[in-house]
Every structure is written in C-alpha cells, then in structure tokens.
C-alpha positions in Angstrom: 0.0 0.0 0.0 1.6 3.9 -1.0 2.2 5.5 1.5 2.8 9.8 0.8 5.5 10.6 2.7 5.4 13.2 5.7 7.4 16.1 6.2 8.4 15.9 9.9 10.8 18.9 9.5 8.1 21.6 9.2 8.2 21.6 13.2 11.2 23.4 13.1 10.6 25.7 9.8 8.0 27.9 11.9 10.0 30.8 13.3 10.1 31.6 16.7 7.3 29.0 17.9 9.6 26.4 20.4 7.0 24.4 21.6 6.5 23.1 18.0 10.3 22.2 17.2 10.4 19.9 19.8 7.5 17.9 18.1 10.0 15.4 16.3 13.5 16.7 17.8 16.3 13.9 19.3 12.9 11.2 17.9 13.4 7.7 17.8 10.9 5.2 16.2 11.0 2.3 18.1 7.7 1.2 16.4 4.8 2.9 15.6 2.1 2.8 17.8 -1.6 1.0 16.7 -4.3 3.1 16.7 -8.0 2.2 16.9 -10.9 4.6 15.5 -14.0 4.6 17.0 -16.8 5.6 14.9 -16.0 5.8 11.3 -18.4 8.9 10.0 -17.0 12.1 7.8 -14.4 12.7 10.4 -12.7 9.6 10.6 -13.8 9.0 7.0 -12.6 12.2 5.4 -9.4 13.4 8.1 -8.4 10.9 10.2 -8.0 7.9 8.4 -6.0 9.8 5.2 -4.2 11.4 8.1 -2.6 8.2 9.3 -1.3 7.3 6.2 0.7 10.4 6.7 2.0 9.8 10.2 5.2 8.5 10.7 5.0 7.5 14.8 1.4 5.8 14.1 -0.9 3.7 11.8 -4.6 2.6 11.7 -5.1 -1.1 13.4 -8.8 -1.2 14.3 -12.0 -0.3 13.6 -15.1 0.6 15.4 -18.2 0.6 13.8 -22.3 -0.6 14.2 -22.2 0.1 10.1 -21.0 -3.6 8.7 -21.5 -2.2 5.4 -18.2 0.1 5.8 -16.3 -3.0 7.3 -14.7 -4.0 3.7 -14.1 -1.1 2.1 -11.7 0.5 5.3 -10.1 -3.3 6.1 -9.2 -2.6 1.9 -7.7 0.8 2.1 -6.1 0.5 5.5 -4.6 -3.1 5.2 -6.9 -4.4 8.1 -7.4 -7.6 9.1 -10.2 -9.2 10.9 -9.0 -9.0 14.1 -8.6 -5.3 13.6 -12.9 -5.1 13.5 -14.9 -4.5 16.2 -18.4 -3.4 16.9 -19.6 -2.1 20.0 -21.0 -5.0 21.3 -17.9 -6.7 21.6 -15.7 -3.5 21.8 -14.4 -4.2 25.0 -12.4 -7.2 23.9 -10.2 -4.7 22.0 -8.4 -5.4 25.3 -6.9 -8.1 23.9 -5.3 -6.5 20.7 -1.8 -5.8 21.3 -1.4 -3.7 17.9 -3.6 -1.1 19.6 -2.1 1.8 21.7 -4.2 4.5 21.1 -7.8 4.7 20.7 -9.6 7.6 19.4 -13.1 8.2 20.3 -15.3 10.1 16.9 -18.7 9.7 18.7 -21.3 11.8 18.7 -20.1 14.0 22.6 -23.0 12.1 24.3 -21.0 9.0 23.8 -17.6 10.5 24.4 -16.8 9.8 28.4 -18.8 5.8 28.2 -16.4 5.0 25.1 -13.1 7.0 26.6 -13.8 5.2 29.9 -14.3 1.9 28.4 -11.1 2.4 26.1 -9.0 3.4 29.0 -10.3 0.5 31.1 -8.9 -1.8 28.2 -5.8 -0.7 28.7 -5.3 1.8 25.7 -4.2 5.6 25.9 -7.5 7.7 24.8 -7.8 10.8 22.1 -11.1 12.3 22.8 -13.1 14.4 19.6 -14.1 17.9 21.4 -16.2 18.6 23.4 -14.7 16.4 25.8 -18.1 15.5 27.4 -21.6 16.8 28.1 -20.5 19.0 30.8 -17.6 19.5 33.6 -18.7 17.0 35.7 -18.3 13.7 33.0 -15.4 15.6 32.2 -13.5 15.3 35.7 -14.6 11.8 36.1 -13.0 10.8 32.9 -9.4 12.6 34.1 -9.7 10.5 37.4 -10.6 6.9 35.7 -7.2 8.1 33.3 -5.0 8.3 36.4 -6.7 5.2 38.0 -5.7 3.6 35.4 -2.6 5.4 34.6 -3.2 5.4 30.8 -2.8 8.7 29.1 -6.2 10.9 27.5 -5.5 13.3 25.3 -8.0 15.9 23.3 -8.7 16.0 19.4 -7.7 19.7 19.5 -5.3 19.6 15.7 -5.3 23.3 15.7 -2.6 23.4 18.3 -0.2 21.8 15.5 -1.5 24.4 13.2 1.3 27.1 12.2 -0.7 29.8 11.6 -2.2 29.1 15.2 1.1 28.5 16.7 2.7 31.6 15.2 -0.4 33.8 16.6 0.1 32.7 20.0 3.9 33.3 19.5 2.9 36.8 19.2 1.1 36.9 21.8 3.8 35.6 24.4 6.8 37.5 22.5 4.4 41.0 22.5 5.3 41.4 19.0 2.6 44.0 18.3 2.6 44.7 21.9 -0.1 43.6 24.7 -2.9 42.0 23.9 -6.2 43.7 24.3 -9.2 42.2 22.5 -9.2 38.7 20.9 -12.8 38.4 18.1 -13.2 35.1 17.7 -16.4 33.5 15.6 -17.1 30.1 14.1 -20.3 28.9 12.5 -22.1 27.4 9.5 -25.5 26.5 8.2 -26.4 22.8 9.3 -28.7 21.6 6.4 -29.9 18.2 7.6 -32.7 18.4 10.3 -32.5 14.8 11.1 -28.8 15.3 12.0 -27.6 14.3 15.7 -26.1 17.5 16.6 -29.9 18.6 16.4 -30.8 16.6 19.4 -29.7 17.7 22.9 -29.8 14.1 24.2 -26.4 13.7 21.9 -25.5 16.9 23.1 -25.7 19.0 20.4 -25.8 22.4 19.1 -23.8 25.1 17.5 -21.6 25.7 21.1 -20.8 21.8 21.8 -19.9 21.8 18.0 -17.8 24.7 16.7 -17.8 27.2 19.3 -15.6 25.5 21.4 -13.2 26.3 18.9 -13.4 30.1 19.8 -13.3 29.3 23.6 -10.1 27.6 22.4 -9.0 30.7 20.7 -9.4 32.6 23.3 -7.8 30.7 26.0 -4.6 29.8 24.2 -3.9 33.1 23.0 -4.5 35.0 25.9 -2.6 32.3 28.0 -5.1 32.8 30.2 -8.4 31.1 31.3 -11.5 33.7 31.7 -12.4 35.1 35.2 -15.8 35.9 34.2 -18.3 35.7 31.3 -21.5 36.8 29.6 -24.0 35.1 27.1 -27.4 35.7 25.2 -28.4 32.8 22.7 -30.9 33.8 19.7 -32.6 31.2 17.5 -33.0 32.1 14.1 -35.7 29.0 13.6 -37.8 27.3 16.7 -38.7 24.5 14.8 -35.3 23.8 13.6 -33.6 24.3 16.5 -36.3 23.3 19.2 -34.0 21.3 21.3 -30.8 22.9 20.8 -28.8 26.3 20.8 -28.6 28.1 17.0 -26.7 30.8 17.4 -24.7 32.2 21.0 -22.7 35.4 21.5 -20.6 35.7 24.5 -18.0 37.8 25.9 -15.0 36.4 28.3 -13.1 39.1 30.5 -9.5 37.7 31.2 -7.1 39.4 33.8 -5.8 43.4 32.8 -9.1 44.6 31.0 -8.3 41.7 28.2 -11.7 41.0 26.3 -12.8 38.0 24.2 -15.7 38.9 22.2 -17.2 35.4 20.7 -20.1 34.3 18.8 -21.3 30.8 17.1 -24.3 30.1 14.7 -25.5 26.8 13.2 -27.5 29.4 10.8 -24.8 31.5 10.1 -21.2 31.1 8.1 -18.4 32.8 9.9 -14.5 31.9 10.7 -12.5 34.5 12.1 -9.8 35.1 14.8 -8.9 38.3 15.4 -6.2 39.2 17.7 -6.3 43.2 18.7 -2.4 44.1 20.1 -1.1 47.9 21.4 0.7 48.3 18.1 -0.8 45.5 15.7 -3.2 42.6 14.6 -2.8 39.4 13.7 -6.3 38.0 11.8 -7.0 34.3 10.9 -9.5 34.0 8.0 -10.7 30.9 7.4 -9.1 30.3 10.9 -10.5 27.0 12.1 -10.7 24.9 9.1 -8.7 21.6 8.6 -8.3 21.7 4.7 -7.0 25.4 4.8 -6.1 28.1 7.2 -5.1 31.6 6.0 -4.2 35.1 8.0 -2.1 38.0 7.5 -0.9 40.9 10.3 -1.0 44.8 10.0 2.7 43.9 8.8 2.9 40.8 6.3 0.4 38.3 4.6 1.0 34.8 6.6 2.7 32.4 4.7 3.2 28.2 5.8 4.0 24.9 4.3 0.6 23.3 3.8 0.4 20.7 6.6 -1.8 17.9 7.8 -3.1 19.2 10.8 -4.9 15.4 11.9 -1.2 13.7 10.7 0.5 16.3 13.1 -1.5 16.1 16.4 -1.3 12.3 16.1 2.1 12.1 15.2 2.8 14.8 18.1 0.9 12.6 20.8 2.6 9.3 19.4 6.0 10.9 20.0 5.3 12.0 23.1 4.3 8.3 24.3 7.5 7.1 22.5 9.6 9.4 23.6 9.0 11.6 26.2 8.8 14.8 23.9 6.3 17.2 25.2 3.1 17.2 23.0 1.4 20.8 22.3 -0.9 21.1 25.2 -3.6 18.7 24.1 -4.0 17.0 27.2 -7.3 16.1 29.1 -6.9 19.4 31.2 -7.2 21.3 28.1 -10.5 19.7 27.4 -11.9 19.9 31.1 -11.3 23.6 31.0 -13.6 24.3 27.9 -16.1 22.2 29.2 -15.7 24.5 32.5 -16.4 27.6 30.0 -18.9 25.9 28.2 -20.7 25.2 32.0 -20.4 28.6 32.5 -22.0 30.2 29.4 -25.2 28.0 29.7 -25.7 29.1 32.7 -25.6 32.9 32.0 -28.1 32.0 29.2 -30.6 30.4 31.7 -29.8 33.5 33.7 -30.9 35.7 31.1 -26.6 37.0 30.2 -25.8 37.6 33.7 -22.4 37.9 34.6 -20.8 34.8 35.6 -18.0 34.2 37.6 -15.2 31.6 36.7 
C-alpha cells in the first residue's frame, strides 16, 4: 500500500514558535504505535484515516463501527485484518489487541466519556473528539478513571499543531505588536440536515458543543489565560429547527488586565474568524478554524506556511510524546476539562438571562 511521505521537518521551519520544534527533535521510532478509531463517520472517514497514512510515529489497526457495510471497504484501504474489527458490542475485547495503543473516540459528545472510559479501562491511551463530554462533571470523572488507570487521555484539539495558530500565540507571548487587548473570535455554518444528531440535545448537540468550542479555544490559548468571568445571550433564528438545541450564542470572556474576548457561534450562520487586537498591531486568521485550509495576515505581512496535515501532526505529536518523552502541544485532558468549564459557565448565564458569571 503507498504511502505519501510526511514532512516531519516543518516543526522546526515555523520561526520563533519552540513548543513546535520539539515535536520530532532527538525522535526515535521504536515502532509505531496501533491506533484504533471509533466511529467511522466524515471525520474519521474524510481526516483521520488519510491522516494516518501520513504519520510517521502511528498507523490505523482497528475499527469501530455498528455500520458492517463500511467493514470491507476500510479493512481494503487500511490493510486491516479481521482482528482489527470490532463493533460495539464486543468492543471491550479490544483489550486483547496488542497492535492497539491508542484509541480515538469520533462519537457523537454524548457517547464521548462511556467509550473513553471503556477504552481506558482496556488498557489503551485515549484521544477524545471535542467537546470532551456533556459537561464539567463527566469531564473530571474521565481525568480520574485516566489516572486510576494510569493510561494517558489526550483531546482531538489539531489546531494546536496548526502554524498559523502556533505563530499567533507566539505573538502573543513575545508582544510582538505589543499587549494583547481584544481577541474576536467567531465560528459557525448553516447545518442543512434536520435529522442530524447535533440537532438533538440528548447527543449533546448544538452550535456551542460543535464549533464554538473552537473560539473558547481561541481565546484561551492566545491569551494564555483562562477567563475570570463571562456573559452570554443565545438567539434562535428558527424554533422548529432548532427546538432542542442552541442556533446561534454570542458571548464575551473578561480575562485578567481589562483583556476581552468577544465570541459568537451560529448553526444558521457562516463565519470563521480570529482576530487578535495588540497595542501596536493585529494578527487575523481568516478561514481560521478549518482543517483543509487556514489563512491570515498581520497589520505587517500576509502569513505564509507549508501546507500541513493538521490530523497527521497532532497524532504524530501525541505518538512521539508516548514514544519518547517529547512534550506534545498542550492537548492533554486538562485542556478539554477547562472548555467544558467555559462551556458550564456560558449555559448558565443563558438560563440566567446574560448575567455575569464568575469563573
């Protein structure tokens, strides 16, 4: 089977950003670790499974799926053989597959802390899709069975081995432009399909859980900071469509200084922007959160990377990491408990009609 070939040296090509050259630096491939995806939709389908064709510390070894009419044609492209199948009835056993390492949950987020606790429980390390859970609570309880069982949990989060990303918070830390003051941060899209399960609130859905964790993200890594209080209003643009769950949410975060994060998500509206307001500068992403294509300029230059693999990167960066000790970009479980915090936190000022609420 071809396999394109991955360029491991970008890590060091993106000035200035140090956390990224040590993805691969003093790396030793002792083997590369098995990893097993759960859930085989568009994700896995259209990112993650191309992606690990691509990776040079990891490969594909299992599949989860309740769909047997995908079985063949993934067992085809990815060189898997029947012991590599599973189904959720019998998932469990993947226990006994010593060619799985890693196992990376692509459920729909109601499904996210039985599956990662399950996985963890077999004995395998754990990458969690965002959200991490349906709230704070499943979150923490997901941390404590990973240290019960001392297997590692990692979050899905591929944008912190994005270059543009990495170089924005690089000028946040090094004050390029000079202190941050105001970060703008929106994601959202039209969802078409009304029968789809980020429609219904039992899977924990809706435009927040979705995309605008991604702008909570933002906000959080480029400020370096976690909020110490927030506001939110949700609108819905269409009752019947979104009866059950939240269409569109605007928020602001207040971080420590007088540093603002205005934010905003929609599931009827397209927008994908970080904006980074400095003393003496910008930085702006635009698209900013995609996975095919990020692009951005400054008040200086126009923003210029290698294209990259984001999904190829993050994997790699947690395989190397359990391989060989080399710090991996922040995408631990912490990370994911701290949105969920946010997340906590901005339904409640809704059901509170915006109040102000107090991180």
């Amino acid at each position: 089977m071809e396999r394109r070939s991955f360029n491991k040296t970008l890590a060091s090509s993106i000035a200035g950003i140090s956390i990224s050259q040590n993805i691969f630096s003093h790396s030793k491939i002792r083997k590369k670790l098995g990893v097993a995806l759960v859930g085989l939709g568009s994700y896995s389908k259209g990112a993650l499974g191309p992606a690990l064709l691509e990776t040079e510390f990891c490969e594909l070894k299992a599949i989860v799926t309740g769909t047997k009419s995908k079985v063949n044609e993934w067992k085809l492209k990815y060189n898997i053989n029947d012991n590599g199948v599973y189904n959720y009835k019998n998932f469990e056993s993947i226990a006994n597959n010593d060619q799985v390492d890693i196992v990376y949950i692509v459920l729909p987020n109601n499904m996210h802390k039985e599956y990662t606790i399950k996985a963890l429980e077999a004995g395998k390390h754990v990458i969690c899709e965002k959200p991490m859970a349906l709230n704070a609570e499943e979150a923490k309880e997901m941390i404590e069975v990973s240290k019960k069982v001392r297997k590692e949990l990692f979050m899905g989060y591929r944008l912190h081995y994005d270059p543009y990303h990495l170089e924005c918070i690089n000028y946040c830390r090094n004050k390029t432009f000079g202190k941050l003051n105001v970060v703008l941060a929106e994601f959202g899209y039209g969802i078409s399909n009304r029968d789809h399960w980020k429609l219904k609130k039992s899977y924990g859905g809706g435009a927040l859980m979705d995309v605008g964790i991604y702008a909570i993200q933002a906000a959080r890594y480029c400020t370096g900071e976690e909020p110490i209080s927030l506001s939110a209003k949700e609108y819905k643009t269409d009752q019947t469509k979104f009866n059950e769950v939240d269409d569109t949410i605007v928020w602001q975060m207040e971080f420590l200084n007088g540093k603002v994060a205005n934010c905003a998500t929609s599931f009827s509206a397209s927008m994908n922007n970080l904006h980074l307001g400095f003393e003496k500068g910008f930085a702006k992403l635009h698209p900013a959160y995609t996975w095919r294509k990020v692009s951005g300029y400054t008040s200086k230059k126009q923003l210029s990377f290698p294209s990259i693999n984001q999904q190829a990167l993050h994997m790699d960066g947690i395989s190397n990491y359990l391989i060989n000790k080399i710090p991996h970009n922040n995408v631990g479980a912490d990370e994911g408990l701290k949105d969920m915090i946010v997340i906590d936190k901005i339904f409640e000022s809704i059901s509170n009609n915006g109040q102000t609420i107090s991180l």
